[in-house]
N, C-alpha and C positions, 0 to 999 in steps of 0.2 A: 681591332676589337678582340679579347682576350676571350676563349670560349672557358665556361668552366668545366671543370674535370669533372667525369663521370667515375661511377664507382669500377665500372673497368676498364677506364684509363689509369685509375690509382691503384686494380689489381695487376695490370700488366705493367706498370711502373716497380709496383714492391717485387715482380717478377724477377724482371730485369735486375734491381739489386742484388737481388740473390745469388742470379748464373753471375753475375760482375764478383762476386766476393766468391762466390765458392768454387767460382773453374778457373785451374792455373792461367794465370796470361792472359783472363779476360779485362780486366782493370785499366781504366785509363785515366793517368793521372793528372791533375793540372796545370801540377809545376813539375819542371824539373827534378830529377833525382839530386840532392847534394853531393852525393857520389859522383862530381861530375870528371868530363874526361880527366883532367888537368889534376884529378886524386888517384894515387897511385898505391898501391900495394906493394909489400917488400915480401920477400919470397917466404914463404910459409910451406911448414911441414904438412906432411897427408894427416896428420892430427891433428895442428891446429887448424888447417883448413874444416874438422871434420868438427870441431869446436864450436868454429864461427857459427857452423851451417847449423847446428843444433840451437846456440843463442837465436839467431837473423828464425828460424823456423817456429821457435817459439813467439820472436816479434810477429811474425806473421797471424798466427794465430791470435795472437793479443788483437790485433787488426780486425781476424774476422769478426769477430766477440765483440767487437765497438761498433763495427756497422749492425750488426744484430742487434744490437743494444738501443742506438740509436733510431734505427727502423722502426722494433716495436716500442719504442715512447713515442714517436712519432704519429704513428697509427692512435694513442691513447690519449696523448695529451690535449690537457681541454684550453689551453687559450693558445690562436694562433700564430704569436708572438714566440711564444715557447714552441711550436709545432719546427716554424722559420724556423730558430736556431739550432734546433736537432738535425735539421737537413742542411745547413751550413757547415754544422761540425764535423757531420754523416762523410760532405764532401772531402773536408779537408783529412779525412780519415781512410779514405779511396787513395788519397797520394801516398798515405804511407804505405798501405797495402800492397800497391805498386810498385813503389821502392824497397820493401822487403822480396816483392815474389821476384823482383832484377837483380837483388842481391844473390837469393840464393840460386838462380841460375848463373849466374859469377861462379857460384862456390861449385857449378854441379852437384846439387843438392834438390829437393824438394819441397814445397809445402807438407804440412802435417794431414794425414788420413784422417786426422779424427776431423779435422776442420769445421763437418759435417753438423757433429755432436754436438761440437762447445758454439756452433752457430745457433742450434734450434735451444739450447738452454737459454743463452744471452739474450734471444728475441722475447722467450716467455719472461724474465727478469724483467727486461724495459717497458713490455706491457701491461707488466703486471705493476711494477711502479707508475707509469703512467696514469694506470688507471686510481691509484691511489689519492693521487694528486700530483697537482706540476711543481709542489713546493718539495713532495721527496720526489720525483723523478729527476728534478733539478741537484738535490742531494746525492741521490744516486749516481747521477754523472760526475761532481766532483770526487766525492768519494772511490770511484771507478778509476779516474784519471792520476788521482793522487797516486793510486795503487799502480798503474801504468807506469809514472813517474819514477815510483821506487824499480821497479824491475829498468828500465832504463838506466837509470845510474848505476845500478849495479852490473848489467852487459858491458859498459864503457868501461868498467872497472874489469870484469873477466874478459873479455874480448883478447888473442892475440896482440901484442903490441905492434905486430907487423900489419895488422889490418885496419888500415886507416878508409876505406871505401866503406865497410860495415858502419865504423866508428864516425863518420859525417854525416851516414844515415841517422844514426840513432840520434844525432844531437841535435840535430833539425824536429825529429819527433818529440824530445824530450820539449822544448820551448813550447812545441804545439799544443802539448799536453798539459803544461801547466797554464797557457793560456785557455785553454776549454774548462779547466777547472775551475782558473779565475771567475770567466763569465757565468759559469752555472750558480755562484754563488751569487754574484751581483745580481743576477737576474730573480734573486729569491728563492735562490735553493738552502734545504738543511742540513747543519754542519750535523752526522753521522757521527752517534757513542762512539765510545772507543771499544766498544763487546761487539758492533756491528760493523765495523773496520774489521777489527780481529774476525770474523766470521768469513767476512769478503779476504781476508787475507790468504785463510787456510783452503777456501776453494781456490784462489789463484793458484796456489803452492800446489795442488791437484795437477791442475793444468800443465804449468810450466815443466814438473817432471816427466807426465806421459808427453809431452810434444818436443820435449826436447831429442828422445827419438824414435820418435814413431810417426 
């Protein structure tokens, strides 16, 4: 027999996500890193090493910002069909997470300071869409992921060419992402102006500069 959840079993749950996404190494993934043993690295300068760890830091962060994201529509969304699939994605969103913060311990690097910041902004966004309705909160996750999408291809694209363990990371997340975006749509989300793309663009462009290093 399933007991149902209490509102502080669901506050000591959104807890739990939280210290999972925001303390280094707390994260534990489902799958496998792609970076698996059998990928190998070719020897890289103290710069381009210092490259990667800037790109892989910024994915990182990209990571936190989707569990936030995901969290608070989760919390807001009204049918629970839509609530499921935000903590479906939420998950498969935890592997990346994890496979970036294993990357940049690779690189002897760190996740980003601001972590923090671009976490509690992203939760107010998903709630706040959430609470709008599930047809733009479903919008707002493709539209989100699109934007993910783009910053991915464009790492494979800057990334050292001798860093093939970053680069199996990202291409595994790139797939994941344009499948979550698929789904948001199919499930009835709205395809997002293009004024309101551009608006989400120039905040990512915020982000990705301060985290690339700091």
């Amino acid at each position: 027999m399933t007991r149902s959840l209490t509102r502080a079993d669901n506050l000591i749950h959104q807890f739990d996500t939280v210290l999972r996404t925001l303390v280094p190494h707390a994260a534990s993934p489902s799958r496998a890193s792609p970076a698996t043993p059998e990928v190998h690295d070719e020897p890289m300068s103290a710069e381009e090493r210092h490259h990667a760890a800037g790109l892989m830091r910024i994915n990182h962060t990209g990571e936190v910002c989707a569990q936030a994201l995901y969290q608070g529509q989760g919390m807001t969304a009204k049918l629970p069909e839509v609530r499921g699939q935000m903590e479906q994605a939420a998950q498969e969103e935890i592997d990346h997470l994890a496979w970036c913060d294993e990357r940049l311990q690779e690189l002897n690097d760190r996740p980003s300071l601001l972590n923090p910041l671009f976490y509690a902004a992203s939760f107010g966004l998903g709630a706040a869409a959430g609470a709008i309705g599930d047809q733009v909160s479903l919008g707002f996750v493709a539209a989100t992921e699109e934007q993910v999408g783009h910053h991915l291809e464009e790492h494979l694209v800057k990334l050292p060419a001798s860093d093939h363990r970053s680069r199996a990371v990202l291409r595994q997340m790139a797939i994941d992402e344009a499948h979550h975006a698929q789904l948001a749509l199919e499930a009835g989300g709205s395809r997002f102006p293009a004024p309101v793309k551009l608006g989400m663009k120039l905040m990512s462009k915020v982000m990705t500069t301060s985290v690339y290093r700091v």
